[in-house]
C-alpha positions as CSV (number, residue, x, y, z in Angstrom):
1,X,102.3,33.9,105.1
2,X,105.6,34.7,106.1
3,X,107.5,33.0,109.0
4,X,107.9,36.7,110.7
5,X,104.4,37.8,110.0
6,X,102.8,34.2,112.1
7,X,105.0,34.7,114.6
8,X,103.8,38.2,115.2
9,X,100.4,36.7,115.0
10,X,100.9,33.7,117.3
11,X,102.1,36.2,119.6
12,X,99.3,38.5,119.3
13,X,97.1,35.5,119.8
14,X,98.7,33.9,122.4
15,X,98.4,37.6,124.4
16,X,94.8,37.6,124.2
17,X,94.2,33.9,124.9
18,X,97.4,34.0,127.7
19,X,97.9,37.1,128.9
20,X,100.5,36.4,131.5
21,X,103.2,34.4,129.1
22,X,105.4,37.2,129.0
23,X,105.7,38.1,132.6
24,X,106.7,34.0,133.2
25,X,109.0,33.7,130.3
26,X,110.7,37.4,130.8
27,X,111.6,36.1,134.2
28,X,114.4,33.8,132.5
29,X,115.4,36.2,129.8
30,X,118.3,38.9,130.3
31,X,117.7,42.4,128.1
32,X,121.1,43.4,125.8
33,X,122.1,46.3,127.0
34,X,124.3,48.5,124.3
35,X,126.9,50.1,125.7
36,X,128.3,52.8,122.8
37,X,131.4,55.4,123.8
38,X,131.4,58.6,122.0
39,X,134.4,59.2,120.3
40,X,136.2,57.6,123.0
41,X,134.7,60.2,126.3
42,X,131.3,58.9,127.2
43,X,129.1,61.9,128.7
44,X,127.3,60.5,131.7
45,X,123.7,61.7,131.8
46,X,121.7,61.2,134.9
47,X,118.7,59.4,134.2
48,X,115.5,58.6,136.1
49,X,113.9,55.0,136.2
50,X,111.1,54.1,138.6
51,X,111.7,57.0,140.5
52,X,115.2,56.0,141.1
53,X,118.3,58.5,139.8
54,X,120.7,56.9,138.1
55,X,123.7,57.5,135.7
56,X,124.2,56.0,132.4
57,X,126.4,56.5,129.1
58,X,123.8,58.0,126.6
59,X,125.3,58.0,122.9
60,X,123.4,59.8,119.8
61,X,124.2,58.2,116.5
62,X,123.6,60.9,113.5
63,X,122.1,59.9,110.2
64,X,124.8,58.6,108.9
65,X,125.5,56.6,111.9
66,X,128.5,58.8,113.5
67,X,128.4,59.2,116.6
68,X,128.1,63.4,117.1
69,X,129.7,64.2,120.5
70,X,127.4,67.3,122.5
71,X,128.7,70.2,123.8
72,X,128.5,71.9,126.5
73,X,126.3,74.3,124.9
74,X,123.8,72.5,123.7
75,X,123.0,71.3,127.6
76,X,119.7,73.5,128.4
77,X,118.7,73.5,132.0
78,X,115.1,74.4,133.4
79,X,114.4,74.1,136.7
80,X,117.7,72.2,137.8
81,X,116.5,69.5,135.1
82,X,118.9,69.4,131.9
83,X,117.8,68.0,128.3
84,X,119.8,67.3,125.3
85,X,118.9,70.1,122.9
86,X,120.7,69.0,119.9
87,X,118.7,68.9,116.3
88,X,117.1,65.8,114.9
89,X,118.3,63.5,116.8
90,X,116.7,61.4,119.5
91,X,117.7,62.0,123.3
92,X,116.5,60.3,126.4
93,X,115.7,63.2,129.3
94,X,115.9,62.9,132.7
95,X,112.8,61.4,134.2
96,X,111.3,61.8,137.6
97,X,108.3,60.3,139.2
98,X,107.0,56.6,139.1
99,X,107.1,55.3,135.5
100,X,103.9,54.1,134.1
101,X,103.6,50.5,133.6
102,X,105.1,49.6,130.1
103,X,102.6,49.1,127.4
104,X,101.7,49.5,123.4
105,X,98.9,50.2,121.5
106,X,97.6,52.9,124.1
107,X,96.9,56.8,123.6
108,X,98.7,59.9,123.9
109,X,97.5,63.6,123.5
110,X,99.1,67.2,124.8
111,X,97.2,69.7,126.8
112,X,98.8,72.9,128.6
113,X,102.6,71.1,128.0
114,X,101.3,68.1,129.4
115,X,101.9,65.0,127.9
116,X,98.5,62.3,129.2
117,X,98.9,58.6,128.3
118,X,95.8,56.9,128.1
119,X,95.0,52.7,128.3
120,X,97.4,50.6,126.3
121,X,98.4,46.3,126.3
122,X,100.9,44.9,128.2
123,X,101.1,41.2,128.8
124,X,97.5,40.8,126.6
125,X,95.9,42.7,129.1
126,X,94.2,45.9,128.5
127,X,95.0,48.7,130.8
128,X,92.6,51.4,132.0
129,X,95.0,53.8,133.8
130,X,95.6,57.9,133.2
131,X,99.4,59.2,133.3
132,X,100.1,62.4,132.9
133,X,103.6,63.8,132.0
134,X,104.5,67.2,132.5
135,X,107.0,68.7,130.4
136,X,108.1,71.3,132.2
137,X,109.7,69.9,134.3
138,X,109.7,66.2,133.0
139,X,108.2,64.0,136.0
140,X,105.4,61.7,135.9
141,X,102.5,61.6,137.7
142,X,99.0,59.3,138.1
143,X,95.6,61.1,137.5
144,X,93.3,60.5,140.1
145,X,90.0,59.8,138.5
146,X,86.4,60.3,139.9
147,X,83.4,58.3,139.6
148,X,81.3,60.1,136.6
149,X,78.2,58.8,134.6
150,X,80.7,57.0,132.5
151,X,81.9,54.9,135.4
152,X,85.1,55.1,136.9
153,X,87.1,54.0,134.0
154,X,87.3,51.4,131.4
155,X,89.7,49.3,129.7
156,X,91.1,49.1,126.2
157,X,93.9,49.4,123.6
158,X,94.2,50.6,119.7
159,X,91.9,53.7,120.9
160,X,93.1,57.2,119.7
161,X,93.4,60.2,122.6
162,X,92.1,63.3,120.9
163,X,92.7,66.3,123.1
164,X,89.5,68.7,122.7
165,X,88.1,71.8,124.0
166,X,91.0,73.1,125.8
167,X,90.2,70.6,129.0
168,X,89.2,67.6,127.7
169,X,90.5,64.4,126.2
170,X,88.4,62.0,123.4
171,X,89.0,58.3,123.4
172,X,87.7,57.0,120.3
173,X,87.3,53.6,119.2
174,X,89.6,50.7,120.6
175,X,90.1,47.1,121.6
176,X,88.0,46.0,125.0
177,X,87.3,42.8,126.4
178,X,83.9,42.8,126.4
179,X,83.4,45.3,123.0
180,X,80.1,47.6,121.9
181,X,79.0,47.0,118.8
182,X,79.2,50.5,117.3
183,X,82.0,52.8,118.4
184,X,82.3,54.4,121.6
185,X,83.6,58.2,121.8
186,X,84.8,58.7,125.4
187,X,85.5,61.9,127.1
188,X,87.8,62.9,130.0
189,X,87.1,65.7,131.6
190,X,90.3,67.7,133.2
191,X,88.6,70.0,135.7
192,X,86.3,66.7,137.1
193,X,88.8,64.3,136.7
194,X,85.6,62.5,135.1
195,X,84.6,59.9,132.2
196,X,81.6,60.4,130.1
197,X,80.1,59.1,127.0
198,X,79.8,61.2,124.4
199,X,75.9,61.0,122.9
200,X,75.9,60.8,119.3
201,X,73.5,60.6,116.5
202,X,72.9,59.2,113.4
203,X,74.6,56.0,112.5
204,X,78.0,54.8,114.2
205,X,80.0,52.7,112.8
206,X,81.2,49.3,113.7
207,X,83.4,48.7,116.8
208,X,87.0,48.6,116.1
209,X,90.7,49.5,117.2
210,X,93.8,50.5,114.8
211,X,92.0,52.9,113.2
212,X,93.2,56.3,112.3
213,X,91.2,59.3,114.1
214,X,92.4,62.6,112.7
215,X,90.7,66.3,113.1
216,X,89.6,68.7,110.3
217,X,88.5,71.5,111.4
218,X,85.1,70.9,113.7
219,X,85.0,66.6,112.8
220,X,86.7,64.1,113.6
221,X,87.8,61.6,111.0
222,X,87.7,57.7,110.8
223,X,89.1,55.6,108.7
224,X,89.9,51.6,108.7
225,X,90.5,49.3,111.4
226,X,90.0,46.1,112.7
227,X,86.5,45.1,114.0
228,X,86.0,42.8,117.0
229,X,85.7,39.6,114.7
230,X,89.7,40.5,112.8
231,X,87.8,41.9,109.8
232,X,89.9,45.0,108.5
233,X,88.0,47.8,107.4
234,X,88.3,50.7,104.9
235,X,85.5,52.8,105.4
236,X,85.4,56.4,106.5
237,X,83.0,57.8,109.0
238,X,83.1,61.6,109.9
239,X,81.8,62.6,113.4
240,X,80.7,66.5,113.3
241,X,81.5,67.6,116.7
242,X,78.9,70.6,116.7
243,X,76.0,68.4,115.9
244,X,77.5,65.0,117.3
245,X,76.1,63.7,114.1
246,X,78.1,60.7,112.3
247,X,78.0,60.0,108.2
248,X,79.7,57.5,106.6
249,X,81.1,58.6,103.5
250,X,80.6,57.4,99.9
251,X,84.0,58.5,98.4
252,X,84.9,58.3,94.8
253,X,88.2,56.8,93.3
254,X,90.3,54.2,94.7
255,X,90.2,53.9,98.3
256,X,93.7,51.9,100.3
257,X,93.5,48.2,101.0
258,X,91.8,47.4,104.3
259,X,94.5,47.9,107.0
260,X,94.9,48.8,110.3
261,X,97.7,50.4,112.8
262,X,98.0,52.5,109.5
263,X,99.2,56.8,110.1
264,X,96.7,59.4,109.0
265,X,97.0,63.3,108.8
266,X,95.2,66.3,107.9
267,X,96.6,68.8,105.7
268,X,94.9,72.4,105.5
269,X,92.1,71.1,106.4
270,X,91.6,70.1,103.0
271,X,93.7,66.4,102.4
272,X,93.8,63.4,104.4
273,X,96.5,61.2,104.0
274,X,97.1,57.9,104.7
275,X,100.6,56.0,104.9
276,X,101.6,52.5,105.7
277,X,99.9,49.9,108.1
278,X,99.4,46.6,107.6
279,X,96.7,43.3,106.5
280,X,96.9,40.0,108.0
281,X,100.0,38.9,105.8
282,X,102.2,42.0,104.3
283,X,102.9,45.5,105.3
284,X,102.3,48.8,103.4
285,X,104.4,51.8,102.4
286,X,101.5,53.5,100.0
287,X,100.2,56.6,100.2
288,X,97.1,57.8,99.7
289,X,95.2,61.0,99.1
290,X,91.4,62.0,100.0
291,X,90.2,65.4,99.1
292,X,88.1,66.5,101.8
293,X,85.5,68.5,99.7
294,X,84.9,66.2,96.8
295,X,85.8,62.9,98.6
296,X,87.8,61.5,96.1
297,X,90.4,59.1,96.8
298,X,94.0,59.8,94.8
299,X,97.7,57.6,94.9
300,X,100.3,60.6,94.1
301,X,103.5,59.8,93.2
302,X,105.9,60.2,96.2
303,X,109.2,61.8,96.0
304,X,112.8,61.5,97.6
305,X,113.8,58.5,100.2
306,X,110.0,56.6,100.4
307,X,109.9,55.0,103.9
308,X,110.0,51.2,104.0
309,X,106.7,49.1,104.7
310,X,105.9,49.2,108.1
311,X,102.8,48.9,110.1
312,X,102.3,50.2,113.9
313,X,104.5,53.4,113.3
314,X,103.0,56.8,115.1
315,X,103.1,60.6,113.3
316,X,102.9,63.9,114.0
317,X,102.3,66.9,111.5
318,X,104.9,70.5,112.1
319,X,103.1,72.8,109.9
320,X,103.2,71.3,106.3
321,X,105.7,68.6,107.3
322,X,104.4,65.3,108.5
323,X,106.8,63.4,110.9
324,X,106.8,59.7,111.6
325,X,108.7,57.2,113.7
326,X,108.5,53.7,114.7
327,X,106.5,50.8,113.4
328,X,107.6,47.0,112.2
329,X,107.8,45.5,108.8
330,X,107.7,41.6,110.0
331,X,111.2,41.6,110.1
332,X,112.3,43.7,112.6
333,X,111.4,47.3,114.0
334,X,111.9,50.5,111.7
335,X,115.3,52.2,112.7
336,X,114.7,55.5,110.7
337,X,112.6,58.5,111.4
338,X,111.4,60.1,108.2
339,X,109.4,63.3,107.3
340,X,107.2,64.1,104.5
341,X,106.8,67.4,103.0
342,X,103.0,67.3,102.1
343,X,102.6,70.2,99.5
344,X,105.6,68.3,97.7
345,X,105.0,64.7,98.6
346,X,108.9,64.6,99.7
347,X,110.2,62.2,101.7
348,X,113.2,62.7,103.9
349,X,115.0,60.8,106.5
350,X,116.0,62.8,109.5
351,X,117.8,60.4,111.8
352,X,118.7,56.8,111.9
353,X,118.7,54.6,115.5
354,X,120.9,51.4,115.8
355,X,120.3,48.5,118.3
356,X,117.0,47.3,119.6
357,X,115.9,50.0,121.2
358,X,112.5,50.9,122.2
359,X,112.2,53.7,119.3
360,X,112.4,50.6,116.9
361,X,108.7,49.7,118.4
362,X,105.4,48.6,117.3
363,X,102.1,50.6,118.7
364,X,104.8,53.6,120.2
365,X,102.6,56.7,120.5
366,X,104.1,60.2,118.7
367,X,103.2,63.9,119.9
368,X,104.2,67.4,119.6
369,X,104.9,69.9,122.2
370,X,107.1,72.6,123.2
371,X,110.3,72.8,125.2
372,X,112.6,76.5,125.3
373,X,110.0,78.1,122.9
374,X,110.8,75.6,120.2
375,X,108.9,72.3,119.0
376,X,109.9,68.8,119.9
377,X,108.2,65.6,119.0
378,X,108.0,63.3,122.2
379,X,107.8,59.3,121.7
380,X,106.3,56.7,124.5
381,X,106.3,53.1,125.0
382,X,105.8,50.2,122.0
383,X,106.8,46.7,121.8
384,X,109.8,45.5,120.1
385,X,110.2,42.4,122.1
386,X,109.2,43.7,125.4
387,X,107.1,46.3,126.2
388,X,108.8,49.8,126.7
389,X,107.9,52.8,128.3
390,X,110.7,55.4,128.0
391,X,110.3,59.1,126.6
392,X,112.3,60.0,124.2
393,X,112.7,63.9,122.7
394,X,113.7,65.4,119.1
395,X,113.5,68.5,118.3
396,X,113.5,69.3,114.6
397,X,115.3,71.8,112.5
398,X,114.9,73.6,109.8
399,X,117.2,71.2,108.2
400,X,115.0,68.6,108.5
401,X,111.6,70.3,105.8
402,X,112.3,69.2,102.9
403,X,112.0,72.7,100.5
404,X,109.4,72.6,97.6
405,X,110.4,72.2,94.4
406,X,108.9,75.8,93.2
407,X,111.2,77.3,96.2
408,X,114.3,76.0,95.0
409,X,113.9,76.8,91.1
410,X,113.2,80.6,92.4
411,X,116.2,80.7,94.4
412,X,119.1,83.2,93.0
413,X,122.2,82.2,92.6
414,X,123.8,84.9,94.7
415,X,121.7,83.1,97.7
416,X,123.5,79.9,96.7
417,X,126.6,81.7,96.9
418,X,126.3,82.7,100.2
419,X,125.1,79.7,101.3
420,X,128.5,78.3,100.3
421,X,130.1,80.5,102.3
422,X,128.1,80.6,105.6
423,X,129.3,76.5,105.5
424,X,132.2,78.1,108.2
425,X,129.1,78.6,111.0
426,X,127.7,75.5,112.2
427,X,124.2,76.5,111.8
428,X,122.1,79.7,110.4
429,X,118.6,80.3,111.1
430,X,116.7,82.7,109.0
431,X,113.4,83.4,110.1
432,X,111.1,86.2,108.4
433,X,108.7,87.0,111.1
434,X,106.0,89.7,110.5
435,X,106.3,92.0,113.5
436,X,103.9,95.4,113.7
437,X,106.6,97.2,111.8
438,X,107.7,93.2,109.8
439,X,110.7,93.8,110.3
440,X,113.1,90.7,109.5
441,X,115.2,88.8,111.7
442,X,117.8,86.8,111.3
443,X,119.6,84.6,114.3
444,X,123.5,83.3,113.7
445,X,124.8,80.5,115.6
446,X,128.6,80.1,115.2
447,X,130.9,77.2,116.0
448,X,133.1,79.5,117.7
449,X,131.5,81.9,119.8
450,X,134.9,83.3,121.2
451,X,136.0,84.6,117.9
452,X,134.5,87.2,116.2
453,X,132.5,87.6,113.3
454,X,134.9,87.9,110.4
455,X,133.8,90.9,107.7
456,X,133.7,88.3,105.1
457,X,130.6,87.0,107.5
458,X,128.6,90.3,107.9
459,X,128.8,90.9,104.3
460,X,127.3,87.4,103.6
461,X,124.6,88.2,106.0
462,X,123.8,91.8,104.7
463,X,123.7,90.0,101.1
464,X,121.6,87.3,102.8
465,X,119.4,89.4,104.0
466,X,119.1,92.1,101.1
467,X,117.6,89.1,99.2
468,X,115.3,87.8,101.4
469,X,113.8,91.3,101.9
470,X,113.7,90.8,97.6
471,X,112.2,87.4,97.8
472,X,109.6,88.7,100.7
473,X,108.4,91.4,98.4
474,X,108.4,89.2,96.0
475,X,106.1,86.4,97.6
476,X,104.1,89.6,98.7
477,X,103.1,90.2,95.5
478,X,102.3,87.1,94.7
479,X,100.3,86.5,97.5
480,X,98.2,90.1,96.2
481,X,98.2,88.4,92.8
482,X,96.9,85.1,94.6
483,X,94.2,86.7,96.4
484,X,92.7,88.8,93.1
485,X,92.5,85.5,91.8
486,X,91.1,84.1,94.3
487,X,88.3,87.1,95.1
488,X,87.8,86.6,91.2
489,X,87.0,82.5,91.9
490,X,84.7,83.4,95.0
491,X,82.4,85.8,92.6
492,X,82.4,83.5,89.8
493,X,81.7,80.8,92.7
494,X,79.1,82.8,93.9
495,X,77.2,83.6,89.9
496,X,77.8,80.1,89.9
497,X,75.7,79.0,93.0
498,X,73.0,81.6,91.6
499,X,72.9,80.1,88.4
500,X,72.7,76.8,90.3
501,X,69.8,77.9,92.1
502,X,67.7,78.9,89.0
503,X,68.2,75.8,87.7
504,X,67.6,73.8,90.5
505,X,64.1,75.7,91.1
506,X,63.7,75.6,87.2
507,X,63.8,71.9,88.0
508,X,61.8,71.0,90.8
509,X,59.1,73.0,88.7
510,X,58.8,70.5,86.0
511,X,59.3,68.0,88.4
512,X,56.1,69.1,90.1
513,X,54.5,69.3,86.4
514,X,55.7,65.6,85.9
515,X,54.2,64.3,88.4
516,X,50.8,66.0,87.7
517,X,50.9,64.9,84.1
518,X,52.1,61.4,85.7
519,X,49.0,61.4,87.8
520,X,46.6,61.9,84.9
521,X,47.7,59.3,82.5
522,X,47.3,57.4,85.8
523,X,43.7,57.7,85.7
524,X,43.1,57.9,81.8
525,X,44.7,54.6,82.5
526,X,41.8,54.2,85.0
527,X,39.2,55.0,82.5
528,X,40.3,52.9,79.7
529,X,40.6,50.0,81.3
530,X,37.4,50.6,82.6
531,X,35.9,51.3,79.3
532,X,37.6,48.1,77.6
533,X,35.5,46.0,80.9
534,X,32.5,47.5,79.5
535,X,33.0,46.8,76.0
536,X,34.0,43.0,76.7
537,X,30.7,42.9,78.9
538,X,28.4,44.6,75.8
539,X,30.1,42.0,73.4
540,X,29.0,39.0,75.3
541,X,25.6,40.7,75.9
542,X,25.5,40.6,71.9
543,X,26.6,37.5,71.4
544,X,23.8,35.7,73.4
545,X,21.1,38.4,72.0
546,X,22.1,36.5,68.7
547,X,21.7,32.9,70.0
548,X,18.0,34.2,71.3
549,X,17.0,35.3,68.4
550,X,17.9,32.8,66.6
551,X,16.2,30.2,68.8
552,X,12.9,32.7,68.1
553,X,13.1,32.3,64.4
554,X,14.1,28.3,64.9
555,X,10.6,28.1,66.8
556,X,8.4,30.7,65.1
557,X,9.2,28.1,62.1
558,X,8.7,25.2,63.8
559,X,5.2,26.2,64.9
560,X,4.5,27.1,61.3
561,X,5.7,23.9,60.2
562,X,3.2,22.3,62.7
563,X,0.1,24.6,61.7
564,X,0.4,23.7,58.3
565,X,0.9,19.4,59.0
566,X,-2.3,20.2,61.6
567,X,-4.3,21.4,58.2
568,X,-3.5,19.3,55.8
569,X,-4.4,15.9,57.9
570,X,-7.8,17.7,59.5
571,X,-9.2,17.8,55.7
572,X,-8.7,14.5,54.7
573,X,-10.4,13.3,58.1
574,X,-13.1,15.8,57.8
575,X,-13.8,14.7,54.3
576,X,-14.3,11.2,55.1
577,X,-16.6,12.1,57.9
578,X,-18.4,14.0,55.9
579,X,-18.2,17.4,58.1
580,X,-17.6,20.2,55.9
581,X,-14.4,22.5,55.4
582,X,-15.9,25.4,57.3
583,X,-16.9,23.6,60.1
584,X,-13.8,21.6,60.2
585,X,-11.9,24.9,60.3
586,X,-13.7,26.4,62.7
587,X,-12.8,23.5,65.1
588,X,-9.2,24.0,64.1
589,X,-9.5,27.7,65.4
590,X,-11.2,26.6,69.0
591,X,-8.6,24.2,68.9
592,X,-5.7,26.5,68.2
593,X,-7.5,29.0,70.9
């Protein structure tokens, strides 16, 4: 085992065994504190800890690791509190309201632009609190919770927070100090400000945390872990959340390694994928592929910049883009945040962090919202050292999807053209949106927005645009072309299923004639045994008729043998006595009578 890796796991150890070591050595040890100027003029952002304004240099280091200095513009305020709006890269906002306690390992899910933080470690101790952080205007608050029929509250960490129904939150699985044996589902209930247990049937599966919970469409989805004894796990479980029925799944193929604090996401409903986590001695950077409706487990190739191993790390999915940030790889904490496309399997890296900072953290928790009408990905707490539990924001471009393969090949020349051109704006944002009369619009931001528009410019966007409408139509008609075909699949689907159904009754009739025919060889079996019984009893009756009669003829000759010795002395004796042979043979016959 690596040095790193036993470290990690003394650690984890000595939380659960000591849970206030931290707290007594963190007392003697002073956190770095990076201090970064951009190019030379620092912007001072006002920042809020505990409560407490303060002001701070904030730097943003770019992919490359330049330092990109904001302007003015990019400043957005919203209700006299101001955010960093600058594309894919990670900014701090201001904070108000009482921080919750750091922590790792907890849960995090968004309702109504409201980011609620659920349980979580910190110092080995499980904790069994419910922040709530509202977007909007970016303060922090403490849910009051009320006594329900699933007690007050309880404690744990490694759980997922699913949000469900609109007003309610699912805590699934997780680490306690005094775990079930199957898995408890959890639900918070927004209006009551109450926990309940969530009744389930069928069979649950084993108690666990670091598992991946993920939702297709009406189930939630389970996969690996670590039980209550360290075991990992690679099983899958699916929890239908119309019938609160859970199956465990027999899939087919090549399932991952047993892991947990692994990344798992849903792709049209159809895919799950799983990425990364980490055994007892390495780390992973494998994916893997399960096909929802046949259960088969696949390992695509992936494409591009493939992520380092790392195990801890938190995602996100944007549509068909799949976002991912934090996690450790025994040596140190990731620094890069990467994307995958997942129609193309294409990995990207969309920013790079320096320093130990608290993005570079184990169990950090990963959500999506929206800020200004566009998406953002917000990232809480993890452990990287020290427990954390600053927010950070990025918002994502368009830069930032990786385009499919098929895209690119179809694209014209003249739109490469022009893309070579428009390199004098700082950004352009094309966006085909189908309105009630789908039209297309495009937006144009421009480095300088005190010059005008040069002609050169507006003929690049006509162009631009004249070819989109062209690749529109075109994707139009393949989409028509797409759905023949796929009208065409349903019906054969459907002859299919009939001819299915034929055979299937066509089946369970000679089933049913099997088993009659089975049932009378059954008792022809009967019979002859019974028969062959009879026949071993009727040749042992035979057998001792022989030895009887053979006995009779032994004596009916024997008695003749003694008649005739009888006569023959009877005349020699009668002769002597001089009685004669009619008399002596009548005395024979009284005799004999």
């Amino acid at each position: 085992m690596a040095s790193i890796e036993a470290m990690r796991l003394f650690v984890k150890i000595l939380e659960e065994e000591d849970p206030g070591w931290y707290s007594r050595v963190s007392n003697f040890v002073a956190e770095p504190v990076l201090d970064v100027e951009m190019n030379h003029n620092p912007k001072i952002i006002a920042v809020s800890e505990n409560g407490n304004i303060s002001t701070e240099t904030k730097t943003i280091p770019t992919e490359n690791g330049k330092l990109v200095e904001t302007q003015d513009k990019d400043v957005v305020s919203e209700e006299g509190v101001g955010i960093v709006s600058v594309y894919d890269q990670w900014v701090e906002p201001p904070i108000s309201g009482v921080r919750p306690k750091a922590r790792y390992e907890h849960g995090a899910a968004v309702i109504d632009d409201k980011m609620y933080i659920f349980g979580g470690n910190h110092n080995g101790r499980y904790l069994n609190d419910l922040q709530v952080l509202n977007m909007r205007s970016w303060t922090w608050s403490n849910v009051k919770v009320r006594e329900g029929t699933g007690g007050l509250t309880y404690s744990c960490a490694g759980h997922s927070l699913i949000p469900w129904d609109g007003n309610k939150l699912l805590a699934v699985a997780g680490h306690a100090k005094d775990p079930s044996e199957t898995l408890q589902v959890k639900v918070f209930d927004l209006q009551t400000c109450t926990w309940s247990t969530l009744k389930t049937y069928g069979k649950p599966p084993v108690s666990r945390g670091g598992q991946s919970v993920t939702v297709a469409e009406q189930t939630l989805v389970i996969f690996g872990g670590q039980d209550a004894n360290r075991s990992l796990l690679n099983d899958l479980h699916i929890l239908d959340m119309e019938t609160m029925t859970w199956d465990e799944i027999d899939t087919l193929g090549v399932p991952p390694s047993p892991r947990s604090d692994h990344a798992a996401a849903v792709h049209e409903d159809h895919y799950l994928l799983i990425f990364g986590g980490g055994s007892h001695a390495t780390c992973f950077n494998d994916l893997h592929v399960l096909d929802l409706q046949t259960m088969e487990w696949s390992r695509p190739t992936q494409q591009g910049e493939i992520p380092s191993p790392r195990a801890g790390h938190a995602g996100v999915t944007v549509g068909e883009n799949w976002f991912i940030a934090g996690g450790g790889n025994n040596t140190s904490g990731v620094s890069e945040t990467v994307v995958l496309n997942m129609s193309t399997l294409t990995w990207s890296i969309i920013t790079t962090i320096q320093g130990r900072v608290p993005l570079a953290s184990e169990g950090s928790s990963l959500v999506l919202s929206s800020y200004s009408g566009e998406d953002i990905l917000v990232s809480f707490g993890g452990y990287n050292g020290r427990y954390n539990n600053e927010v950070n924001v990025l918002k994502p471009s368009h830069k930032s999807t990786p385009q499919s393969k098929m895209t690119e090949t179809s694209v014209p020349d003249s739109i490469s053209a022009v893309h070579n051109i428009a390199n004098t704006t700082k950004d352009v944002v094309s966006q085909i949106e189908k309105g009630q009369e789908g039209r297309i619009r495009e937006i144009v931001k421009n480095n300088f927005d005190s010059e005008p528009r040069s002609t050169k410019v507006e003929e690049t966007n006509d162009r631009l645009l004249a070819a989109l409408k062209a690749e529109k139509e075109e994707l139009e008609a393949s989409v028509t072309k797409e759905k023949m075909q796929t009208l065409q699949l349903k019906q054969e689907l459907v002859e299919a299923e009939t001819h299915n159904t034929d055979l299937y009754k066509e089946l369970q009739s000679v089933r049913g004639q099997l088993a009659a025919e089975q049932s009378r060889c059954f008792k022809l079996e009967v019979d002859v045994a019974e028969q062959r019984q009879k026949l071993q009893t009727m040749e042992t009756l035979h057998k001792e008729l022989e030895i009887l009669q053979r006995q009779k003829a032994a004596a009916s000759e024997q008695a003749a043998l003694n008649a005739k010795q009888r006569q023959s002395s009877g005349g020699v004796w009668g002769w002597l006595a001089g009685t004669p042979p009619s008399q002596e043979n009548h005395n024979y016959d009284d005799d004999d009578a």
